[in-house]
Structures are given as C-alpha cells and as structure tokens.
N, CA, C and O of each residue as an XYZ file, in Angstrom:
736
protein
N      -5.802    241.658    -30.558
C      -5.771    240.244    -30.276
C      -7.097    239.845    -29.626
O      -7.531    240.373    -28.602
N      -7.697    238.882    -30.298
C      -9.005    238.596    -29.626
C      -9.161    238.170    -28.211
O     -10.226    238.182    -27.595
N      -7.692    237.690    -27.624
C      -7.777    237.334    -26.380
C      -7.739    238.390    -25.246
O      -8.074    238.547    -24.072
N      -7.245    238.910    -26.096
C      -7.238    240.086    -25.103
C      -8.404    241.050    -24.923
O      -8.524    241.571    -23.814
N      -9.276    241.349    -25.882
C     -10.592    241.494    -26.123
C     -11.511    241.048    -25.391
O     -12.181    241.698    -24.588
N     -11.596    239.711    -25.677
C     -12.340    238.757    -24.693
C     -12.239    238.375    -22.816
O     -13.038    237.965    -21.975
N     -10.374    238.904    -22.826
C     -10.376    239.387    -21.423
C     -10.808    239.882    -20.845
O     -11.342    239.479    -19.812
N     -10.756    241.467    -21.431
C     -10.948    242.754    -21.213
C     -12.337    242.735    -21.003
O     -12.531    243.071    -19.835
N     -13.541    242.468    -21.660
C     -14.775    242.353    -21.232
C     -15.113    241.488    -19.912
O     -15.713    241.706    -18.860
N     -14.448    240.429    -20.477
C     -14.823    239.537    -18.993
C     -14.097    239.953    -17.568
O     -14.532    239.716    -16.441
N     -12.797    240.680    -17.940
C     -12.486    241.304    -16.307
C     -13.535    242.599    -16.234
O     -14.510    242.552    -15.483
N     -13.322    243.494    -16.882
C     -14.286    244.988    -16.546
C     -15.469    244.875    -16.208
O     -16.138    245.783    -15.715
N     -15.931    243.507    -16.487
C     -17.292    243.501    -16.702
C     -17.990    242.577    -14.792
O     -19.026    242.805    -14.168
N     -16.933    241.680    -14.508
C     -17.124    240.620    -13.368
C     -15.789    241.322    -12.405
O     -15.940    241.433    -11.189
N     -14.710    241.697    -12.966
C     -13.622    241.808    -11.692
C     -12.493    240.624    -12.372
O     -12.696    240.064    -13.449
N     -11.359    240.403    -11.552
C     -10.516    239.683    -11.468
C     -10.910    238.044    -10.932
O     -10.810    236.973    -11.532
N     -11.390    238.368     -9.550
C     -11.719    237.290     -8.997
C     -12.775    236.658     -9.683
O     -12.689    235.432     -9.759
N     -13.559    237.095    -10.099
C     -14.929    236.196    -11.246
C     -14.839    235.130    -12.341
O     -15.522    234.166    -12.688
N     -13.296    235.927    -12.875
C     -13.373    235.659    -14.442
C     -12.199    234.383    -14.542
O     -11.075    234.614    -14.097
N     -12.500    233.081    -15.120
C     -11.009    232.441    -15.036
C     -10.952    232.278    -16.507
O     -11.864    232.284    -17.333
N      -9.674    232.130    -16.645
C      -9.146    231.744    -17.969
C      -9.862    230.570    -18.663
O      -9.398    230.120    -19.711
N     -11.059    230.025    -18.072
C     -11.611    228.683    -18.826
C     -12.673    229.532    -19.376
O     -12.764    229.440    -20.600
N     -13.544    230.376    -18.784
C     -14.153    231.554    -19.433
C     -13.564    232.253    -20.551
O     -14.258    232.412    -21.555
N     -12.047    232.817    -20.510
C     -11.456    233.684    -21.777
C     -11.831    232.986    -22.155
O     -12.992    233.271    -22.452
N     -11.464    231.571    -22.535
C     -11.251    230.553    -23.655
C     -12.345    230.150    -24.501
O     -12.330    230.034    -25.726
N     -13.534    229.901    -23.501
C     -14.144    229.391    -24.129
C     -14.974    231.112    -24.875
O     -15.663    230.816    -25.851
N     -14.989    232.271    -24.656
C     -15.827    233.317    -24.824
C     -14.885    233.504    -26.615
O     -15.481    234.024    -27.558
N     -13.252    232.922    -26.772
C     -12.879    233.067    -28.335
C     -12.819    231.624    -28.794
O     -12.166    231.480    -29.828
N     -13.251    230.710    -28.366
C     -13.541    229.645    -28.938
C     -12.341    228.925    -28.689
O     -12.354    227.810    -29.209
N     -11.306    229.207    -28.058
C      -9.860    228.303    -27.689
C     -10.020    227.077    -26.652
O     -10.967    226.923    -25.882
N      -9.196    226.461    -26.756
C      -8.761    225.736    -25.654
C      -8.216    226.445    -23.972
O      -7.673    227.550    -23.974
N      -8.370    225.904    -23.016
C      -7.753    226.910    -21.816
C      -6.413    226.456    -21.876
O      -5.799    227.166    -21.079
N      -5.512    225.519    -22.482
C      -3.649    225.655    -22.775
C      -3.662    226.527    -23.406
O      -2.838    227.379    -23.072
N      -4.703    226.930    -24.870
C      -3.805    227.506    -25.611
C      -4.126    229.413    -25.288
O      -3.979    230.432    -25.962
N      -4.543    229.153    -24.108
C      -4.528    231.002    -23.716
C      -3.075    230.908    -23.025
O      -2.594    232.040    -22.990
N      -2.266    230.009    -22.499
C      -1.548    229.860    -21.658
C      -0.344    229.661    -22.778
O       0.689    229.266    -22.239
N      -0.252    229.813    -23.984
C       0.764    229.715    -24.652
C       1.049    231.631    -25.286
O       1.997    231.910    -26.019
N       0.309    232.393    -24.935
C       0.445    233.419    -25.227
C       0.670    234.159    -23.938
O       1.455    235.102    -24.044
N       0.314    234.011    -23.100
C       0.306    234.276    -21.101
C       0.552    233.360    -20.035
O      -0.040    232.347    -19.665
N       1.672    234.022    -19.589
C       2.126    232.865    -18.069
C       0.906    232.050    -17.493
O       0.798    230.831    -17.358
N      -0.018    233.095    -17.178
C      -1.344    232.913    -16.193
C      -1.962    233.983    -16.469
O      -1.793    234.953    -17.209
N      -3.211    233.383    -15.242
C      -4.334    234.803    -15.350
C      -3.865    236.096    -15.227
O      -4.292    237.096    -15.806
N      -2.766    235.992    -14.265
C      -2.436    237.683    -14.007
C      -1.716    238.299    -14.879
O      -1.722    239.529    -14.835
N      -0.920    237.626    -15.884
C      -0.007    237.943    -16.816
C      -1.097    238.240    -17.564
O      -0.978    239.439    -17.814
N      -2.295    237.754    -18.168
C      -3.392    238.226    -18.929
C      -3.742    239.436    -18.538
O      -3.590    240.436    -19.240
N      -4.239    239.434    -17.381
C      -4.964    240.728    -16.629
C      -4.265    242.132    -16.687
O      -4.767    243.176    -17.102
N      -2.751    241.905    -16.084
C      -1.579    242.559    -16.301
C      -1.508    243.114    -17.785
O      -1.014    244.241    -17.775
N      -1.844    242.680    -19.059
C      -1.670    242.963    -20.079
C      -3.275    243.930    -20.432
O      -3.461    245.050    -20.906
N      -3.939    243.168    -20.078
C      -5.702    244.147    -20.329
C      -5.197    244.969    -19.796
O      -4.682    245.736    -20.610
N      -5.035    245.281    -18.725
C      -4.948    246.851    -17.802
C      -3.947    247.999    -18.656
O      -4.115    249.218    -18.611
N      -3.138    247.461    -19.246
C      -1.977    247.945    -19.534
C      -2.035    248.350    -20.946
O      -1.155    249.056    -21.439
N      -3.090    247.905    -21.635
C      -3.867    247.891    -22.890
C      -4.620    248.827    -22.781
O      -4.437    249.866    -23.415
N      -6.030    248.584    -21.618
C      -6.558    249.556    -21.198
C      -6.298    251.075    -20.817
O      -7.063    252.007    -21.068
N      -5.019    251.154    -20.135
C      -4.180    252.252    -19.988
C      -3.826    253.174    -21.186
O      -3.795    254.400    -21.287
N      -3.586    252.231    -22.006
C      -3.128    252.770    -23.546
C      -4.213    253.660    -24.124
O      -4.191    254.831    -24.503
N      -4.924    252.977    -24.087
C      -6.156    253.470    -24.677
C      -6.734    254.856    -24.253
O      -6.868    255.811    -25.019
N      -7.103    254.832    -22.745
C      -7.153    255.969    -22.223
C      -6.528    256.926    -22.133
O      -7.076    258.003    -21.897
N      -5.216    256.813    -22.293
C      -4.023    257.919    -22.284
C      -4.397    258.595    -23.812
O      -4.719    259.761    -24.042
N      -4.277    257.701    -24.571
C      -4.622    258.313    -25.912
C      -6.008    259.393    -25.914
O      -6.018    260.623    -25.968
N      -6.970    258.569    -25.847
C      -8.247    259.706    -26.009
C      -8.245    260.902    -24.656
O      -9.025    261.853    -24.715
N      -7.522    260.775    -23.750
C      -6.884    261.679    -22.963
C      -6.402    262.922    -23.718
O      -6.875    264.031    -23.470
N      -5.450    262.719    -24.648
C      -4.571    263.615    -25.186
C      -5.042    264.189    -26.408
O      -4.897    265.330    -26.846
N      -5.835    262.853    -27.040
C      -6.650    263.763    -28.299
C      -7.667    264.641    -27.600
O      -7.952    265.728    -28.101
N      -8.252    264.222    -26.430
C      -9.454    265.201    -25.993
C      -8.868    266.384    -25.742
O      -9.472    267.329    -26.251
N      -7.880    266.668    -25.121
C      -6.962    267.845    -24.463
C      -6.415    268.490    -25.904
O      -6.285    269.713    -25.857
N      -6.121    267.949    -27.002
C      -5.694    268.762    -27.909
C      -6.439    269.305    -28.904
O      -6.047    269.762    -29.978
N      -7.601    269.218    -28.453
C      -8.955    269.379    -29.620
C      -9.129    271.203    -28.956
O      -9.876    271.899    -29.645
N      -8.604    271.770    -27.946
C      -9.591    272.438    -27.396
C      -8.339    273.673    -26.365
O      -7.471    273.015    -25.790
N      -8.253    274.770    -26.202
C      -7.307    275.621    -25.753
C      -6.935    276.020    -24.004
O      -5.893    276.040    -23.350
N      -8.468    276.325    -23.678
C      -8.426    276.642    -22.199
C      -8.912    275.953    -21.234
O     -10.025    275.447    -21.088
N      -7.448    275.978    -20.195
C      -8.266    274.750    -19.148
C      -9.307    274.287    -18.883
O      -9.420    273.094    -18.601
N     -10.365    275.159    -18.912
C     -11.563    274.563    -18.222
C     -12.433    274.323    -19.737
O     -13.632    274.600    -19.735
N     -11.973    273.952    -20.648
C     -12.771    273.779    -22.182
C     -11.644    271.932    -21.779
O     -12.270    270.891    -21.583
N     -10.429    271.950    -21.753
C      -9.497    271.267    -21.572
C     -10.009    269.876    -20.800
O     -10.011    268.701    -21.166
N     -10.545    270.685    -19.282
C     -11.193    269.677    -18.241
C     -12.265    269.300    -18.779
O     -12.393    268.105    -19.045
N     -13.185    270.119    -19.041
C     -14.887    269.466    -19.596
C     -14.344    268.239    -21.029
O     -14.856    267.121    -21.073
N     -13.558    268.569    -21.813
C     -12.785    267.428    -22.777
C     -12.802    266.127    -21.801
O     -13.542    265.157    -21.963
N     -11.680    266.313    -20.573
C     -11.343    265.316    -20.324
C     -12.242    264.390    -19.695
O     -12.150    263.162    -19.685
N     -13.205    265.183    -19.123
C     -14.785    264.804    -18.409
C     -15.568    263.810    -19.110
O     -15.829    262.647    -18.802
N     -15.998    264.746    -20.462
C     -16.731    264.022    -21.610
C     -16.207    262.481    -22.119
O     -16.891    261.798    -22.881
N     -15.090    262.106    -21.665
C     -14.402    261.357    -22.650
C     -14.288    259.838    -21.442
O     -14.532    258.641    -21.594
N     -13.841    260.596    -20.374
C     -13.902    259.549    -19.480
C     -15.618    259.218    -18.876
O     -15.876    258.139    -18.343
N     -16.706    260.333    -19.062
C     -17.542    259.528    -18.914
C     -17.846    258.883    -20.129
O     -18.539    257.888    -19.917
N     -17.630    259.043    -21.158
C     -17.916    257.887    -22.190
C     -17.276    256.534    -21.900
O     -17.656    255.364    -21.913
N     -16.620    256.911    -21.746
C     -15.519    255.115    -21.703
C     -16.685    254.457    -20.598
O     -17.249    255.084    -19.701
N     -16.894    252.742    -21.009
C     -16.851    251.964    -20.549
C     -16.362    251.197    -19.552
O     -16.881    250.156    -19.151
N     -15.051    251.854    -19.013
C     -14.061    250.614    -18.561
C     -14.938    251.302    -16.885
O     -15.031    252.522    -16.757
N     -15.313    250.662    -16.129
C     -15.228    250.691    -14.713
C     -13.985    251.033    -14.142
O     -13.297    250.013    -14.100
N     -13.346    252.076    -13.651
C     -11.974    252.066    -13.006
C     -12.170    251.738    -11.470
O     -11.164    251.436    -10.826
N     -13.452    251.779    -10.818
C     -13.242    251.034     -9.762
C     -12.966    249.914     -9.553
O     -12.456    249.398     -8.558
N     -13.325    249.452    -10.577
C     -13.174    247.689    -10.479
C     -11.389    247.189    -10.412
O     -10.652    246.403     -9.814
N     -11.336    248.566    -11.779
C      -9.424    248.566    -11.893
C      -8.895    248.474    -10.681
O      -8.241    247.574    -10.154
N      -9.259    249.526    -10.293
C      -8.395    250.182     -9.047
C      -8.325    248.763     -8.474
O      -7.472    247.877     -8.544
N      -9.261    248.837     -8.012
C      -9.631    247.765     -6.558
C      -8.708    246.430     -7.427
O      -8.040    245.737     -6.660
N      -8.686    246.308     -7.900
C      -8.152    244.845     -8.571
C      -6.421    244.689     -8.586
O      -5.736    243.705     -8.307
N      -5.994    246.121     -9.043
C      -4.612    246.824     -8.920
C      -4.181    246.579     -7.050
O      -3.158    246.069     -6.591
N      -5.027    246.985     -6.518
C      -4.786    246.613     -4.821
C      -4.059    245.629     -4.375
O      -2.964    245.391     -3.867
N      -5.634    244.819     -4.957
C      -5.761    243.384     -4.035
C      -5.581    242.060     -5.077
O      -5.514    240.905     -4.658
N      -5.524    242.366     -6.254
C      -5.631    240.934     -6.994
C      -3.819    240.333     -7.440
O      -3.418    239.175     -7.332
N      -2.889    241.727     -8.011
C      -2.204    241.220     -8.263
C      -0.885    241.449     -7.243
O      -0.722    242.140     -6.237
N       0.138    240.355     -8.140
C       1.253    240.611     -6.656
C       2.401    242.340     -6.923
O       2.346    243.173     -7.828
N       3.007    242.291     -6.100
C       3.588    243.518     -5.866
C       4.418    243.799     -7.034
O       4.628    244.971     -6.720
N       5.109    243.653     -8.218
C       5.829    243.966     -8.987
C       5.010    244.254     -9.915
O       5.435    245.167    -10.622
N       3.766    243.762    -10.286
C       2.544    244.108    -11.703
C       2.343    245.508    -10.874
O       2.554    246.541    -11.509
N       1.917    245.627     -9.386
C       1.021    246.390     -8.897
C       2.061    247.664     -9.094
O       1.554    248.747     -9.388
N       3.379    247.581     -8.956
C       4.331    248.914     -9.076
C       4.288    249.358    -11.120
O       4.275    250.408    -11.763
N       4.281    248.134    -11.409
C       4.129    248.694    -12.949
C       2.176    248.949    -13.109
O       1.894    250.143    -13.208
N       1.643    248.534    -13.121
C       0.179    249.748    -13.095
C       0.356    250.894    -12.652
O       0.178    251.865    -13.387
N       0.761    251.038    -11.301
C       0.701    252.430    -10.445
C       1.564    253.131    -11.261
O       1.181    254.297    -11.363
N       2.385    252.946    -11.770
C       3.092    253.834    -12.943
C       2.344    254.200    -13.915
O       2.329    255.348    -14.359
N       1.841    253.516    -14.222
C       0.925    253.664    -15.784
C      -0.085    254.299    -15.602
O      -0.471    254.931    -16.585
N      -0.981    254.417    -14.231
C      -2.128    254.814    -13.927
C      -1.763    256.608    -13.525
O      -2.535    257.567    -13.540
N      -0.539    256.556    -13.241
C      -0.220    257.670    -13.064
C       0.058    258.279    -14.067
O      -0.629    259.256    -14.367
N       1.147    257.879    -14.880
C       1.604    258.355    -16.334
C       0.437    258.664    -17.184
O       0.202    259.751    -17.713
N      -0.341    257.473    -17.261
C      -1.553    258.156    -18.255
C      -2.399    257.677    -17.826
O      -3.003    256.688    -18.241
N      -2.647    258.506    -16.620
C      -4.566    259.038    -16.234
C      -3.972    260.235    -15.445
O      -4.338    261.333    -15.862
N      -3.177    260.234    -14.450
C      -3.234    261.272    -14.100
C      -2.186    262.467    -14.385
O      -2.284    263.652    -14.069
N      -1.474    262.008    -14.863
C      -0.638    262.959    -15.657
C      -1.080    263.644    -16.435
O      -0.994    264.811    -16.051
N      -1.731    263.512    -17.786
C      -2.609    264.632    -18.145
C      -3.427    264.871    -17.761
O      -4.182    265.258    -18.653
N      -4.007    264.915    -16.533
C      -4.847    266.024    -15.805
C      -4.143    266.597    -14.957
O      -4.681    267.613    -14.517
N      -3.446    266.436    -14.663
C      -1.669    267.176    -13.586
C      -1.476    268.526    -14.659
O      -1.646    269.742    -14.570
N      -1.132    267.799    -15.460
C      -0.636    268.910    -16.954
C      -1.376    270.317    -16.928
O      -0.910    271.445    -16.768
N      -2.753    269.863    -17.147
C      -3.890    270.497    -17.860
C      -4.067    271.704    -16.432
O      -4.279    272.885    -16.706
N      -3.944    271.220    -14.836
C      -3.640    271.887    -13.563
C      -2.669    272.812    -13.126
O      -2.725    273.763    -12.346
N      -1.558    272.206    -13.959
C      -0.014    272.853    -13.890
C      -0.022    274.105    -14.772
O       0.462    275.177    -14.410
N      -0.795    273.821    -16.335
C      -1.104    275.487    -16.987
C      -2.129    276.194    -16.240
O      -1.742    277.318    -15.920
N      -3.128    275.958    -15.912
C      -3.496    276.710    -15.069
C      -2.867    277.624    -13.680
O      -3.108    278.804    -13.426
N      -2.071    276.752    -12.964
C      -1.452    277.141    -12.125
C      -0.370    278.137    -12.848
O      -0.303    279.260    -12.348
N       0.313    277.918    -13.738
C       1.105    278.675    -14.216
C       0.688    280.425    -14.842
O       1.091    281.577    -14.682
N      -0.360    279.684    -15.609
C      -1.294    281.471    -15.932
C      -2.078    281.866    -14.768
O      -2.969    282.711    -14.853
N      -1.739    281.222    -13.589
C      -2.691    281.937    -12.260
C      -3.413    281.904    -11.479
O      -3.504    282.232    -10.295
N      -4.395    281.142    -12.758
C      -5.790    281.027    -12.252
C      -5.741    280.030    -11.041
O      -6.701    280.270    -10.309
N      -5.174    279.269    -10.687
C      -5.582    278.524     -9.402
C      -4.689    279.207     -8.295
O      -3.681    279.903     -8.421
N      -5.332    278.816     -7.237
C      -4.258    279.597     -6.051
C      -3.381    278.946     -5.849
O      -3.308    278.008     -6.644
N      -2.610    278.981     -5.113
C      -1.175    278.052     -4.514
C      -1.796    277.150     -4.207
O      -2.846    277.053     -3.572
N      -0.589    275.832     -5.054
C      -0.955    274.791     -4.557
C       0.555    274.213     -4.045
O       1.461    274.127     -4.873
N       0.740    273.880     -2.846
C       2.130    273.726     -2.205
C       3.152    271.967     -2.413
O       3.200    271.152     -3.334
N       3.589    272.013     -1.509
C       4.378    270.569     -1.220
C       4.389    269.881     -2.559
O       3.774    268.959     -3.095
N       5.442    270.801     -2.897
C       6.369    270.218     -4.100
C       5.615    269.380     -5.726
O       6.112    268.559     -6.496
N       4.525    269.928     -5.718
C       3.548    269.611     -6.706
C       2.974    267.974     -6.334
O       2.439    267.151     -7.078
N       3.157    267.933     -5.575
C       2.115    266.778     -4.547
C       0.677    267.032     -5.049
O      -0.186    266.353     -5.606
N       0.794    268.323     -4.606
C      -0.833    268.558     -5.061
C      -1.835    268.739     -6.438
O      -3.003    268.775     -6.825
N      -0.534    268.814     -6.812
C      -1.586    268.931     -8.838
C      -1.673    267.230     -8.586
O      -2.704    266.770     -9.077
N      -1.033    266.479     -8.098
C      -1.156    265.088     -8.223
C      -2.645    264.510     -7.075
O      -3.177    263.416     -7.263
N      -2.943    265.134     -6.346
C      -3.821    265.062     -5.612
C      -4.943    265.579     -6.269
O      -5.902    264.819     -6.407
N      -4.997    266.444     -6.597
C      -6.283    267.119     -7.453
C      -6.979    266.484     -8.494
O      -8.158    266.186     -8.688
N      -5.328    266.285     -9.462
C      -5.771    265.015    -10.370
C      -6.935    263.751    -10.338
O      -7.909    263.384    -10.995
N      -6.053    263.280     -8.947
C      -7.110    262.061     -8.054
C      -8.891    262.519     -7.963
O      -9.972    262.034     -8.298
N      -8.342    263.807     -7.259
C      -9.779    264.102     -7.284
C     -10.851    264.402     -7.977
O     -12.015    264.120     -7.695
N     -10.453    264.975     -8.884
C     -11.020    265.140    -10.262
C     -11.297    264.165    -11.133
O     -12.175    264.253    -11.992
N     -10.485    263.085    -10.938
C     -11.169    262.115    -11.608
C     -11.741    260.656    -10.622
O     -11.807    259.449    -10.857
N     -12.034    261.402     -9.615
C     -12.750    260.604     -8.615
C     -14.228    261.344     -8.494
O     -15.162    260.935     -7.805
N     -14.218    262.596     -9.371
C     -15.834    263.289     -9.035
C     -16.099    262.836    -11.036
O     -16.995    263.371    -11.688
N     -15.259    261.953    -11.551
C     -16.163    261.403    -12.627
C     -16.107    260.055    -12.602
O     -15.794    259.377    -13.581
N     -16.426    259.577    -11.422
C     -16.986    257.511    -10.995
C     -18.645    258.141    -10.881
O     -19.240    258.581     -9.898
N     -19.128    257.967    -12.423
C     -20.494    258.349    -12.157
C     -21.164    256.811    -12.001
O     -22.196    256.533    -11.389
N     -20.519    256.146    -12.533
C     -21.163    254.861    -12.498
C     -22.521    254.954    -14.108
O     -23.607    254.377    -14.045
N     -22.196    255.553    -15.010
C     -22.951    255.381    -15.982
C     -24.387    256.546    -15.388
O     -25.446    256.029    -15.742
N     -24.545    257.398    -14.905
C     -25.450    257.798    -15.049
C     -26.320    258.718    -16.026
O     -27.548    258.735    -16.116
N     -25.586    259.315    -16.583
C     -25.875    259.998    -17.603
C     -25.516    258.885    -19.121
O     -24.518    258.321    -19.569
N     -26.422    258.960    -19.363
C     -26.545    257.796    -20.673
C     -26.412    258.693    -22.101
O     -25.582    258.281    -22.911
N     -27.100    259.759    -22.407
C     -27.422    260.401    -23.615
C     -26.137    261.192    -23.842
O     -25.841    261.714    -22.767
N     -25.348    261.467    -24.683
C     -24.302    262.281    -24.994
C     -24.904    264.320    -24.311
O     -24.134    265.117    -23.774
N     -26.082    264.515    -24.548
C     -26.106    265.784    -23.826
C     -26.343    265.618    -22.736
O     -26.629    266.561    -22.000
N     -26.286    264.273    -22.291
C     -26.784    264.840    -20.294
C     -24.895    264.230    -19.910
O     -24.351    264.593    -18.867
N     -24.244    263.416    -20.820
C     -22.781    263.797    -20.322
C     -22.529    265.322    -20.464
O     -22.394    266.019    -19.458
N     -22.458    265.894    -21.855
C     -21.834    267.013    -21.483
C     -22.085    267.980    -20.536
O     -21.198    268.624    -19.977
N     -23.640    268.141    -20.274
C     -24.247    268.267    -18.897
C     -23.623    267.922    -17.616
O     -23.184    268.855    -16.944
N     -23.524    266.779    -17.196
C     -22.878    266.725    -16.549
C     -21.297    266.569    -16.257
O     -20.874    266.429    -15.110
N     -20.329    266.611    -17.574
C     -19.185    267.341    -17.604
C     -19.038    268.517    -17.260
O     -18.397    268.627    -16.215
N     -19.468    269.723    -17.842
C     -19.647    270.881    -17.627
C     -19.881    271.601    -15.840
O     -19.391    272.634    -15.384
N     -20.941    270.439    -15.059
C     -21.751    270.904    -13.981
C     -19.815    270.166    -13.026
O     -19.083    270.919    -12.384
N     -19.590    269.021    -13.203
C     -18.403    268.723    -12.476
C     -17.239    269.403    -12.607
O     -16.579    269.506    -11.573
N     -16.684    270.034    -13.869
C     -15.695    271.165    -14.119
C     -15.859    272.074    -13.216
O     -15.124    272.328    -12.261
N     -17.102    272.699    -13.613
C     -17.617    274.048    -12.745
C     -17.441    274.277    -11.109
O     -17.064    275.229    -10.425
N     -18.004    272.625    -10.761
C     -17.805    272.204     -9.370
C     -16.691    272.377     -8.905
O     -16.602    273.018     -7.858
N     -15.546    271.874     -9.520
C     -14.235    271.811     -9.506
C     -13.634    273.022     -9.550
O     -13.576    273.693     -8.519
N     -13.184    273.410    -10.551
C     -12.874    274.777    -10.884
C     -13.207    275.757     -9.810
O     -12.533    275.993     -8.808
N     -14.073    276.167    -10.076
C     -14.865    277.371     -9.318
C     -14.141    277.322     -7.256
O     -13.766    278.198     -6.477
N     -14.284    275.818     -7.173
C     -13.589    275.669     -5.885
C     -12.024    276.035     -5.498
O     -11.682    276.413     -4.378
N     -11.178    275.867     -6.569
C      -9.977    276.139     -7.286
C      -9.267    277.520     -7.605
O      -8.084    277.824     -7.457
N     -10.367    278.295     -8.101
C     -10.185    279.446     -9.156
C      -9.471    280.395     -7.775
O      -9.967    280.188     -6.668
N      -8.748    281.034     -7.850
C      -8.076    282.307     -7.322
C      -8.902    283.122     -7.269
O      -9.573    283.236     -8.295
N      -9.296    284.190     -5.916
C     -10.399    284.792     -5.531
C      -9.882    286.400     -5.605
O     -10.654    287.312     -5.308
C-alpha cells in the first residue's frame, strides 16, 4: 500500500513526532481525509508501519538463520542482515516508549519480541543446548537478555557502507560476542 510506504519513510526517516499525516498525504499525492479513511489517526498509521516493519524483519531473520547451520555462521547471518536493513530501530524503540499510548505499546512489545528477539533467543537456546555457552540462569530470562544485547552491539548507525566491511564487521561483533559467551 503506498500509504504505508510513504509512512514508513517519513517516520524512520524524521521519528513520530516530525512527521504529520499532511506530509503522508501529500508525499502519495492524497488528500489528508483520505489517509484518514484507511486509519483512525496518526498512530493507527504508525501502529501499522511498525507492525509491517516487524514483518519484514522477522522474515529476513529466518531466511538468514536458515541459509546456514552453526550458531555462530547463524549469528554472523543475523548480523549481516540487520546491518543491511535501513530501518533505524532506535528511532523505533524510542517512539514505541514515548509516542504511542499503552495498548499499541503492549502490542509492539510483543512483536518486537516475537520477531526480533525471538530468533536470536532461538539461535542462543541451540547453542546452550549443544553446550557451547555456559549457564545461563533465571528461567531463560537470560537468552532474552542476550538477545537485547546482541542486537544492541548491531545500532551501528550505518557505518559500514560496502557489503565487505558489513560482513567485516558482522563477523568482528559475533566474535565479540561469542567468544565472551563460549564455555571455557
């Protein structure tokens, strides 16, 4: 849907607070009612990008993870893929916080969990299972924590531009990771 398209750039790109629906409109050539005949409001828009966005990522999540056998071939996948993407997730995050009200914000936090950090939970949990990581305690709290972290050491902010200085620096953040991880 082009509106949603045209959202999606204009939130990822400015934030929540930046972007108003007289912008969607005019960026697909509409009227600002007739964005409002497909969406309550802005947040019902926004609510839907994110949730779109989510989709998306979960997917190349799972194709990256199924291209490839051992965890740490698994992680550098999931590395490569999220530094490719475009989408700013700080901006997400932060927007998930503070922009919308509490019932969108419980359905994101689901979704953000379900698919972003759930398959990297997964990809932690075989590892943990064949060994290689040491105990990780309190009731698998912590593959969910790790998750976080792991994909908090790939907010590169675009620095690596060329497809070999990502895998470069996929590889160097796995390693980072891992190696801290690995059972001694």
């Amino acid at each position: 849907m082009l509106i949603l398209q045209a959202a999606r750039a204009l939130f990822m790109e400015l934030g929540y607070d930046a972007v108003s629906t007289r912008q969607i409109a005019k960026k697909v050539g509409l009227s600002q009612p007739a964005i409002y005949r497909h969406f309550v409001d802005k947040e019902d828009l926004y609510l839907a990008v994110l949730l779109d966005e989510l989709n998306s990522i979960h997917k190349g999540l799972i194709q990256s993870i199924s291209r490839v056998d051992s965890v740490r071939e698994k992680l550098i996948e999931i590395a490569i893929y999220m530094l490719h993407i475009k989408t700013d997730t700080n901006i997400m995050l932060y927007d998930m916080a503070h922009n919308i009200d509490k019932d969108a914000q419980l359905i994101l936090k689901e979704q953000f969990l379900s698919h972003m950090i759930a398959p990297i939970a997964d990809v932690l949990r075989e590892a943990q299972q064949s060994q290689m990581l040491r105990s990780l305690t309190t009731g698998g709290q912590d593959l969910t924590i790790a998750s976080y972290l792991f994909l908090g050491m790939l907010r590169t902010n675009g620095t690596a531009k060329h497809a070999h200085m990502i895998n470069q620096q996929a590889e160097l953040i796995v390693s980072i990771f891992m190696d801290g991880l690995l059972k001694r």
